[in-house]
C-alpha atoms as a printed R data frame, in Angstrom:
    type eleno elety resid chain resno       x       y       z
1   ATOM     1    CA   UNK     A     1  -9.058  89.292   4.245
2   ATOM     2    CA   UNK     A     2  -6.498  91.901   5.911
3   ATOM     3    CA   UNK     A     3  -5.434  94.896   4.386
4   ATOM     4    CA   UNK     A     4  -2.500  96.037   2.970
5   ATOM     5    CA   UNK     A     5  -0.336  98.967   3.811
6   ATOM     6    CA   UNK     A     6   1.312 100.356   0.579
7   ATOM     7    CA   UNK     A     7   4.879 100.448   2.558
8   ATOM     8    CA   UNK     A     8   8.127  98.880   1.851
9   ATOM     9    CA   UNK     A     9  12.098  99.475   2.093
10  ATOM    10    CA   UNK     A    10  13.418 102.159  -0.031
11  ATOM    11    CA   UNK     A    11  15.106 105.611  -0.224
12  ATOM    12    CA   UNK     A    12  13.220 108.749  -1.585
13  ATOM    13    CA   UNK     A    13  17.052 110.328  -2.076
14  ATOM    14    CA   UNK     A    14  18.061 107.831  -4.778
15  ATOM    15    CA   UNK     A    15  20.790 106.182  -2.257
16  ATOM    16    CA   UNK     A    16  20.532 101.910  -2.472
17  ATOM    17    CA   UNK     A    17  18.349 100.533   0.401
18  ATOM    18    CA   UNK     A    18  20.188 100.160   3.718
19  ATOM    19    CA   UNK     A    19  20.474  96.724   5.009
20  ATOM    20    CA   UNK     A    20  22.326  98.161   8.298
21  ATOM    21    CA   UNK     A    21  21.060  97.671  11.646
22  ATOM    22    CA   UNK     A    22  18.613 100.045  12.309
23  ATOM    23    CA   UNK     A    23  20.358 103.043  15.003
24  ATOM    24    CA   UNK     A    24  19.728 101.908  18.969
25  ATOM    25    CA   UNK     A    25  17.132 103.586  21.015
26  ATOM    26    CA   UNK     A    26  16.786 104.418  24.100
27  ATOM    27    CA   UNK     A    27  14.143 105.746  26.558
28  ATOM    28    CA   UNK     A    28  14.293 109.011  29.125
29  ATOM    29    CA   UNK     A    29  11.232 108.289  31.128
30  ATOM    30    CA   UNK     A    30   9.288 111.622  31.340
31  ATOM    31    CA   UNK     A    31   5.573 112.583  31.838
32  ATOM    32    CA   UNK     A    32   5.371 111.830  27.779
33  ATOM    33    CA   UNK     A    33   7.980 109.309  27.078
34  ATOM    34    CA   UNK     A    34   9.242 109.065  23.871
35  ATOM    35    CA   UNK     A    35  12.117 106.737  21.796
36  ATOM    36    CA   UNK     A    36  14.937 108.867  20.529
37  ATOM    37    CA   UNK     A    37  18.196 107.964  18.479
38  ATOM    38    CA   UNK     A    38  20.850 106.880  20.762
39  ATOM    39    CA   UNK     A    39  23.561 108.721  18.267
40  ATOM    40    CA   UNK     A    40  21.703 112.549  18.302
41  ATOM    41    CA   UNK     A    41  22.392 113.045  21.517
42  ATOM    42    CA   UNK     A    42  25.770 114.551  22.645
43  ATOM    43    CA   UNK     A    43  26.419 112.350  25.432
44  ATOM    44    CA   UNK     A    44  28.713 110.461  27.322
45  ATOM    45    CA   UNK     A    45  26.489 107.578  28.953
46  ATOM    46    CA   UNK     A    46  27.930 104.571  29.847
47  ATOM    47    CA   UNK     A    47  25.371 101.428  28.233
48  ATOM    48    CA   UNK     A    48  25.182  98.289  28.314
49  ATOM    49    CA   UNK     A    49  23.460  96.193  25.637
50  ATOM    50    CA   UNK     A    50  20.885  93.881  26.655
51  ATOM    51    CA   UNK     A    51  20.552  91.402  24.130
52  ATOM    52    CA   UNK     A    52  17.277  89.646  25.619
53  ATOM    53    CA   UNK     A    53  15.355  92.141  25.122
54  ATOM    54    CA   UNK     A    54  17.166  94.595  22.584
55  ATOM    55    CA   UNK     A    55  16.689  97.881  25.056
56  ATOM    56    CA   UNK     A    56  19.363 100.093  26.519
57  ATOM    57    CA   UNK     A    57  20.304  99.652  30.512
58  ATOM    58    CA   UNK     A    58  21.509 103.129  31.830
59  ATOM    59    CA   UNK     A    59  24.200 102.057  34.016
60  ATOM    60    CA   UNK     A    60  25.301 105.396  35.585
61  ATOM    61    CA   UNK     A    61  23.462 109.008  36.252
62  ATOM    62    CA   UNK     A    62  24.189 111.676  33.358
63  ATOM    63    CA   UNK     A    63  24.733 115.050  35.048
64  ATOM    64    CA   UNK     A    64  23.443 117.021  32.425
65  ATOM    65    CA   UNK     A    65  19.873 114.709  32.649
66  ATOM    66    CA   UNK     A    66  17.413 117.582  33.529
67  ATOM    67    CA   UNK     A    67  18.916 119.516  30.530
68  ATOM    68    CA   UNK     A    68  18.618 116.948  28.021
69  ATOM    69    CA   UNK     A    69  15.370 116.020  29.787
70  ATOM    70    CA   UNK     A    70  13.916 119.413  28.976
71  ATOM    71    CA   UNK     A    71  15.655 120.174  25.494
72  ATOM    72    CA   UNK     A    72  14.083 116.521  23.981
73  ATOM    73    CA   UNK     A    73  10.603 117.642  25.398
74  ATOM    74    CA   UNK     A    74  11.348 120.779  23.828
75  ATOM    75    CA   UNK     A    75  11.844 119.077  20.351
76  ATOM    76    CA   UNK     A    76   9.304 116.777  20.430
77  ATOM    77    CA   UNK     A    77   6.537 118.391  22.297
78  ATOM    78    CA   UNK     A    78   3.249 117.589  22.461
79  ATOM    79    CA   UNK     A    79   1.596 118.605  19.274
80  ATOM    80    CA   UNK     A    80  -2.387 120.509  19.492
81  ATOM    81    CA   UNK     A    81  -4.373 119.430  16.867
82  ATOM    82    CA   UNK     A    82  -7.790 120.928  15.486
83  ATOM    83    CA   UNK     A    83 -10.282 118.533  14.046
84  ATOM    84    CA   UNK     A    84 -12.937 119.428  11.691
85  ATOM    85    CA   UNK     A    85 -16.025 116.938  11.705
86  ATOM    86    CA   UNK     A    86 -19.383 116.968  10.255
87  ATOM    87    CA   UNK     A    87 -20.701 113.593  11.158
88  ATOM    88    CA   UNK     A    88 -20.727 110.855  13.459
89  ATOM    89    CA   UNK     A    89 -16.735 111.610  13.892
90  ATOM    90    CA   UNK     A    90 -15.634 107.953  14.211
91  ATOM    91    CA   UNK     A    91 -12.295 108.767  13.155
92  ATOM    92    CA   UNK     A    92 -11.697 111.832  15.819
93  ATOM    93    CA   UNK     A    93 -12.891 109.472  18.123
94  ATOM    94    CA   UNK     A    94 -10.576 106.629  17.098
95  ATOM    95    CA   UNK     A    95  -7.732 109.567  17.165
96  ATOM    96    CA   UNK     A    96  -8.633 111.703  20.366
97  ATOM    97    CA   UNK     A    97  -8.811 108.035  22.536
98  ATOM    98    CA   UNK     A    98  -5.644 106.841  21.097
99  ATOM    99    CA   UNK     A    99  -4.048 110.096  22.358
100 ATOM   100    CA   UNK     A   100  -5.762 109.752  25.974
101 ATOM   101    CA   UNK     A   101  -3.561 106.492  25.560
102 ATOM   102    CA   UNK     A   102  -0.735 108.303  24.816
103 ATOM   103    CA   UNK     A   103   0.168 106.518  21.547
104 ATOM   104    CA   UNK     A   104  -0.149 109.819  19.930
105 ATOM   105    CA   UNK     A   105   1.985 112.727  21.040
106 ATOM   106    CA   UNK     A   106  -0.310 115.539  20.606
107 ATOM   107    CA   UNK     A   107  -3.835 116.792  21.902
108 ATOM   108    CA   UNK     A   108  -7.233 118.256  20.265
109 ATOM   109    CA   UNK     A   109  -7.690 121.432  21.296
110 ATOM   110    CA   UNK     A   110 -10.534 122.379  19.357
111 ATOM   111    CA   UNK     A   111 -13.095 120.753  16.708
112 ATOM   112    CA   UNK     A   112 -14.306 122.783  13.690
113 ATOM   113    CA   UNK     A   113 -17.774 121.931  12.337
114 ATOM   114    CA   UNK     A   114 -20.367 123.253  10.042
115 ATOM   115    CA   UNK     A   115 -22.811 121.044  11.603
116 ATOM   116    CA   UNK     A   116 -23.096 122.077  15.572
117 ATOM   117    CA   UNK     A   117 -25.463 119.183  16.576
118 ATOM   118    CA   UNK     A   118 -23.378 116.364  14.391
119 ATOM   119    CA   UNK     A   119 -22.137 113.216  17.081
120 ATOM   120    CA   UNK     A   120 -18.790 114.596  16.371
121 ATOM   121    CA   UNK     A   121 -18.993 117.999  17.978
122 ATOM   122    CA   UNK     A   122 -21.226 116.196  20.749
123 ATOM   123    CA   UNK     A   123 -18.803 114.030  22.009
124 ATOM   124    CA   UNK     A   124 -16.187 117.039  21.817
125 ATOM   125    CA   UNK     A   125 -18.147 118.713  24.218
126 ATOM   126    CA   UNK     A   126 -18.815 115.569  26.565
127 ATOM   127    CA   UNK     A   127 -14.963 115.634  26.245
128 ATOM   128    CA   UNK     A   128 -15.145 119.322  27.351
129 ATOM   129    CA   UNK     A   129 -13.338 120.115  24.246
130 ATOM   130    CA   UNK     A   130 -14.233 123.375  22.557
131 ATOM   131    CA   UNK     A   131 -16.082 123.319  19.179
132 ATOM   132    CA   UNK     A   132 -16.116 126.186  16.893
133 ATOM   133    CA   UNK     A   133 -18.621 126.594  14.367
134 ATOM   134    CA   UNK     A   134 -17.348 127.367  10.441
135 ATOM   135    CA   UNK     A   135 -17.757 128.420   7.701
136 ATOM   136    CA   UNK     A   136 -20.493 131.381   8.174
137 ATOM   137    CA   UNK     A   137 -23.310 131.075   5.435
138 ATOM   138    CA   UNK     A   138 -27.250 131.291   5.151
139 ATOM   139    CA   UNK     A   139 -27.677 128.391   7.140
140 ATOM   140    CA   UNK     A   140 -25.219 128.718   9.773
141 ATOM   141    CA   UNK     A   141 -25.184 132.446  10.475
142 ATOM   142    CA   UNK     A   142 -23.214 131.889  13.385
143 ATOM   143    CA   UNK     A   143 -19.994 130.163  11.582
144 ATOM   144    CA   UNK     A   144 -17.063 132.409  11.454
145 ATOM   145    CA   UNK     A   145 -15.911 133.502   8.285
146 ATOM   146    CA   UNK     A   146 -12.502 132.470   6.828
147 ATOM   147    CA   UNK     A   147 -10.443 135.292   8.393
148 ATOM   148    CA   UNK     A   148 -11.567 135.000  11.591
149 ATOM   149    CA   UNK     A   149 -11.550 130.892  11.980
150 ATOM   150    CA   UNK     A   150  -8.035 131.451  11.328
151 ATOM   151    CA   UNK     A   151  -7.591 133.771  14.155
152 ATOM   152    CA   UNK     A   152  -9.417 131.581  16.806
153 ATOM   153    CA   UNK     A   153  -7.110 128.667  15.383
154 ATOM   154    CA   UNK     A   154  -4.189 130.900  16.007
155 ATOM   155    CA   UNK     A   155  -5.442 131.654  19.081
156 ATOM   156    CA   UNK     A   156  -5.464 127.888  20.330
157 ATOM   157    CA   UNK     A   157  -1.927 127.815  19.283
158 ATOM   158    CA   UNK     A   158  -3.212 125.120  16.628
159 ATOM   159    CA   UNK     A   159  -0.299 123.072  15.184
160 ATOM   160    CA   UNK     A   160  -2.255 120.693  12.539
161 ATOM   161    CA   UNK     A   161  -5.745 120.825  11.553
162 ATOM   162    CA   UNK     A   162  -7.127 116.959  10.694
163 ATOM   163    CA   UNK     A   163 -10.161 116.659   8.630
164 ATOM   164    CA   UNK     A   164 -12.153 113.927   9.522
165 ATOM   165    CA   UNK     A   165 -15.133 113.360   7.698
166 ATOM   166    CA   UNK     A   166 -15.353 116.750   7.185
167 ATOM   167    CA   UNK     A   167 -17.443 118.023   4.279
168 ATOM   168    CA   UNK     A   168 -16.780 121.476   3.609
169 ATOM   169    CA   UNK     A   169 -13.951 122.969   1.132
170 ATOM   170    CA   UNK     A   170 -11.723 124.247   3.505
171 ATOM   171    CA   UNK     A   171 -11.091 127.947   2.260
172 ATOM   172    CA   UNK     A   172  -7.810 129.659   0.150
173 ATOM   173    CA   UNK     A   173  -7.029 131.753   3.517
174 ATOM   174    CA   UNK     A   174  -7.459 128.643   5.725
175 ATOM   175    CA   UNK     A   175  -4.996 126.359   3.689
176 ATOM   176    CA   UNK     A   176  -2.292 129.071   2.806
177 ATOM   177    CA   UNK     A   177  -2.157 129.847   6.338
178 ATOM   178    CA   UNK     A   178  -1.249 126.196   7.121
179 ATOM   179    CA   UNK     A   179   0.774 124.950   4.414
180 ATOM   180    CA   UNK     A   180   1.828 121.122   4.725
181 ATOM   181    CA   UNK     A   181   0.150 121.205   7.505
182 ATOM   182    CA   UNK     A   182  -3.668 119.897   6.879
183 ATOM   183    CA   UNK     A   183  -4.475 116.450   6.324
184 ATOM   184    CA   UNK     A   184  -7.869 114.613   5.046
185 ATOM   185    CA   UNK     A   185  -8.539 110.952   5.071
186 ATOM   186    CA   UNK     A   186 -10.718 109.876   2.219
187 ATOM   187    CA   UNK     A   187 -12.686 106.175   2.000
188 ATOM   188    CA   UNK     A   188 -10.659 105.416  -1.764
189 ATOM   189    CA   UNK     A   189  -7.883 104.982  -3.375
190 ATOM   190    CA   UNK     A   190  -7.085 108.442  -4.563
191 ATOM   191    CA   UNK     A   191  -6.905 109.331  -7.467
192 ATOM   192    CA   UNK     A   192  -9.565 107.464  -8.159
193 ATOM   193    CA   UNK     A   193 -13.450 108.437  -6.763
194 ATOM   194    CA   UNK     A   194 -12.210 111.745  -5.173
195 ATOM   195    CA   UNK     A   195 -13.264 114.993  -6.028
196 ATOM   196    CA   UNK     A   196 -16.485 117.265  -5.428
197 ATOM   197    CA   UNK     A   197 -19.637 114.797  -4.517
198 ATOM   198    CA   UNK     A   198 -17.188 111.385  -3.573
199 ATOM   199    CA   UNK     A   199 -17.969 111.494  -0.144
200 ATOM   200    CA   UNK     A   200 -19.591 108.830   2.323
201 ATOM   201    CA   UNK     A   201 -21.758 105.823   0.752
202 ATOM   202    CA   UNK     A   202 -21.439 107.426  -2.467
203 ATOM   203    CA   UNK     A   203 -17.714 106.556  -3.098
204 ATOM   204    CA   UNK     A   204 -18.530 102.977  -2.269
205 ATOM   205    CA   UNK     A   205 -21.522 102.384  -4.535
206 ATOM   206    CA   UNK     A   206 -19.454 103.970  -7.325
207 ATOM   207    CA   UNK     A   207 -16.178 101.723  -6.311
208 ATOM   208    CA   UNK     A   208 -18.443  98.323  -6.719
209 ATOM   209    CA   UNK     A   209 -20.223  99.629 -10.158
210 ATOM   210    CA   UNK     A   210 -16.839 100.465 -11.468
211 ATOM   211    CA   UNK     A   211 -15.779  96.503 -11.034
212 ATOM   212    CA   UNK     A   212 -12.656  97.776  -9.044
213 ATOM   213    CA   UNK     A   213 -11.508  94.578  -7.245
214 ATOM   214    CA   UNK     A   214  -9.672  96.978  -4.444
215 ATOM   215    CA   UNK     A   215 -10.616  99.895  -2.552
216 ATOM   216    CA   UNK     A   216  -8.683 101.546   0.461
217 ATOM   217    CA   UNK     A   217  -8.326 104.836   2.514
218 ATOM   218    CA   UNK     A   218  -5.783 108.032   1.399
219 ATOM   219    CA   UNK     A   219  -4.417 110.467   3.766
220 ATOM   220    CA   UNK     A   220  -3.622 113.272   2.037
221 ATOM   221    CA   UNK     A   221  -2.279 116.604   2.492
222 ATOM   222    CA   UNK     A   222  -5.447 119.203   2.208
223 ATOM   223    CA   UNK     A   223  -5.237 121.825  -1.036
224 ATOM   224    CA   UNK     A   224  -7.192 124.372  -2.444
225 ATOM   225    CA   UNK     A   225  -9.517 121.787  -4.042
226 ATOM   226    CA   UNK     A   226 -11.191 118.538  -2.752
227 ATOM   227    CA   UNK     A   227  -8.894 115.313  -2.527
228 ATOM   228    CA   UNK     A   228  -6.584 116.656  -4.779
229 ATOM   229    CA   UNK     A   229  -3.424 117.347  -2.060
230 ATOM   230    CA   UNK     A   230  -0.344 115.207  -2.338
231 ATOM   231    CA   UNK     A   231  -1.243 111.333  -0.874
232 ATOM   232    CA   UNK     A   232   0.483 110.412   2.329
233 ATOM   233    CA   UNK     A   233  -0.700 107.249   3.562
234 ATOM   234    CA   UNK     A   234  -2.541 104.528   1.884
235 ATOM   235    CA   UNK     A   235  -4.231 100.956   2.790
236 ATOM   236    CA   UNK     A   236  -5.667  99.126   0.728
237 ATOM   237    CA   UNK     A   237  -9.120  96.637   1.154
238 ATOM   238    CA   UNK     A   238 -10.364  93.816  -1.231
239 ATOM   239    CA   UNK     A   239 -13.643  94.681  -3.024
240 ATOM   240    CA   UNK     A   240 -16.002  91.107  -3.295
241 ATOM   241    CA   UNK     A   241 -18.065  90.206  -5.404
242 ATOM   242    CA   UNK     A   242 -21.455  89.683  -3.138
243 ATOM   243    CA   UNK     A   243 -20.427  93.266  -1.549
244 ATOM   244    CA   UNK     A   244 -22.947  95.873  -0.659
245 ATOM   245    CA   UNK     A   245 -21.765  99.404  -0.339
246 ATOM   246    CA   UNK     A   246 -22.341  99.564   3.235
247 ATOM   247    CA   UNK     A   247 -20.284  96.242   3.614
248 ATOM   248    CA   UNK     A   248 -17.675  97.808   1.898
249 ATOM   249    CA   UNK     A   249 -17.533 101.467   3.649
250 ATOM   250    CA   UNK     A   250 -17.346  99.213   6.957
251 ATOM   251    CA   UNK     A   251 -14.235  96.977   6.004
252 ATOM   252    CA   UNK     A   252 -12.695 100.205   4.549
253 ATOM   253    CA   UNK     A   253 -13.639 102.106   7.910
254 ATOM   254    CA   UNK     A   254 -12.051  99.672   9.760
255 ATOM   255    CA   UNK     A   255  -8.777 100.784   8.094
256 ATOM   256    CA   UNK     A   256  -8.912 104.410   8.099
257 ATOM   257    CA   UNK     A   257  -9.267 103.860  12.033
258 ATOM   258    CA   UNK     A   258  -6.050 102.216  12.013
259 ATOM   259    CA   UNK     A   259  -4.887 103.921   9.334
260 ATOM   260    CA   UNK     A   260  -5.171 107.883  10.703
261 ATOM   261    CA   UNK     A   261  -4.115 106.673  14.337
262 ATOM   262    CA   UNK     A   262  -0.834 105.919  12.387
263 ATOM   263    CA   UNK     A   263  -0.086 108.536   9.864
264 ATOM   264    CA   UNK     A   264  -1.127 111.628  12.975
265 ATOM   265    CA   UNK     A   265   1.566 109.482  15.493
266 ATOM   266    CA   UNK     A   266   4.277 109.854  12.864
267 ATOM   267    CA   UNK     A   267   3.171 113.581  12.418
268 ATOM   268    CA   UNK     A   268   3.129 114.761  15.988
269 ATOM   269    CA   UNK     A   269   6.661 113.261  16.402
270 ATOM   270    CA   UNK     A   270   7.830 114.730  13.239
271 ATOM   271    CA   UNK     A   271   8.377 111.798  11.138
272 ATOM   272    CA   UNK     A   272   7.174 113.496   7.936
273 ATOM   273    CA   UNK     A   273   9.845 113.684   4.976
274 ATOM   274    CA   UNK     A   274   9.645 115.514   1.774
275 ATOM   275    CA   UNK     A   275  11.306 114.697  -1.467
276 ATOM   276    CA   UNK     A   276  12.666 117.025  -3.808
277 ATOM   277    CA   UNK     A   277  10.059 117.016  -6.392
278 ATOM   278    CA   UNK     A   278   7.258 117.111  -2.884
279 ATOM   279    CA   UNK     A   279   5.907 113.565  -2.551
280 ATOM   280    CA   UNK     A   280   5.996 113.491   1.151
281 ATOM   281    CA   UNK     A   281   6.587 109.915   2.466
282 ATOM   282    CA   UNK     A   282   6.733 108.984   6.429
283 ATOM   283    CA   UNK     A   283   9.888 107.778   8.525
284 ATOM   284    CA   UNK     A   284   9.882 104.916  10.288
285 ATOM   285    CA   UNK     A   285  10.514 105.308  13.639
286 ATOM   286    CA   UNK     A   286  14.209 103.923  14.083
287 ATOM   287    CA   UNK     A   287  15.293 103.423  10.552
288 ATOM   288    CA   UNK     A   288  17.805 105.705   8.710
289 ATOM   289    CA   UNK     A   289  16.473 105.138   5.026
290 ATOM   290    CA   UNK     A   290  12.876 103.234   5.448
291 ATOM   291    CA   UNK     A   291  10.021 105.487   4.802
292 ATOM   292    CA   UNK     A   292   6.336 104.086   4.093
């Protein structure tokens, strides 16, 4: 059975739903190509419409291209991300491939983990990307301590930090120092089995002892406390009856894979929107006034 993602057609301002056409695009091929709104730029190209294929056709040189050229790259450029793991990091791998790809517009520049021999920090290093060990404590004396991680994040000029999988409460300096700017996937439907010990198998077992008939992944925007930030992103699974928990964490894993890839593309190109009572909701890419 396929998932669902909780998206539809609506306005977060209170205006009726749009049935317009949605604005043209058009493409400036550069070393990370990107679709922009045909009617935010201050140009005067001369187009022509091909129906066939619904794209623009450039049909004579624009003299100011190297500006405009350099002030979109400006606007949109690429984004460097730091990912915190503590396990196998299937989800940093599932996001740091479909950036190689270029489906993302932004980079890892550095993993975060309190667990230095996890598979996630050892394919970061196979990568040759740096890790950096936090928080400090008894059992990893070597962990920086809040003040300083956020320093060496600083230091890689770190735009967004992504949890993923990630077990550790992130700490108060940590999170004010990035404000809307941390997000966590979590393997439920949030608000339900999140908190302190939901993590992993556990959330599963206690989704199919509840008699929940769905399940899902949450993106969420990372607070002070655990899965308590305001929900970005959902998808949602069906929960059957012969399930096992480990049947279920794999259909649900399957999503959040999908899912993340998603939610960090509309990020790094700045697709985020927040209402006015802070539900944040995403932009589709192209559409004035349809937001998922």
């Amino acid at each position: 059975m396929e998932a669902k993602a909780l998206c539809g057609t609506f306005s977060p301002l209170t205006r009726p739903p749009s049935r317009t056409q949605p604005s043209i695009l058009f493409k400036i091929e550069t070393k990370n190509s990107i679709l922009f709104p045909l009617k935010k730029l201050k140009t005067n190209l001369s187009l022509r419409l091909d129906h066939r294929r619904m794209g623009i056709i450039v049909d004579g040189l624009v003299k100011e291209s190297d500006q405009m050229e350099e002030s979109m790259e400006h606007e949109l450029r690429r984004k460097r991300v730091a990912v915190f793991v503590s396990g196998g990091g299937s989800n940093f791998k599932s996001l740091h491939q479909a950036m190689i790809q270029d489906r993302i517009h932004g980079d890892v520049v550095v993993v975060v983990t309190d667990k230095p021999s996890c598979g996630g920090s050892e394919y970061a290093r196979e990568k040759s990307i740096p890790v950096v060990s936090a928080p400090k404590s008894s059992s990893l004396p070597s962990g920086l301590p809040a003040v300083d991680l956020v320093n060496a994040l600083r230091e890689f000029k770190v735009d967004f930090l992504l949890l993923a999988g990630y077990l550790k409460l992130l700490p108060v300096e940590l999170v004010r120092a990035y404000p809307r700017a941390i997000l966590n996937i979590h393997p439920s439907l949030l608000p339900a089995f999140g908190g302190k010990g939901y993590y992993g198998i556990k959330v599963h077992k206690a989704v199919i002892a509840s008699g929940a008939r769905y399940s899902g992944a949450t993106i969420h925007f990372v607070d002070e406390h655990y899965d308590t930030g305001r929900i970005l992103a959902q998808r949602v699974v069906p929960v059957l009856v012969t399930d096992s928990p480990e049947e279920l964490a794999a259909r649900v894993l399957r999503e959040e894979h999908k899912l993340y890839v998603e939610v960090v593309t509309a990020l790094c190109e700045e697709r985020i929107f927040w209402r006015e009572d802070g539900v944040p909701f995403i932009k589709k890419r192209g559409y004035e006034d349809e937001y998922c």
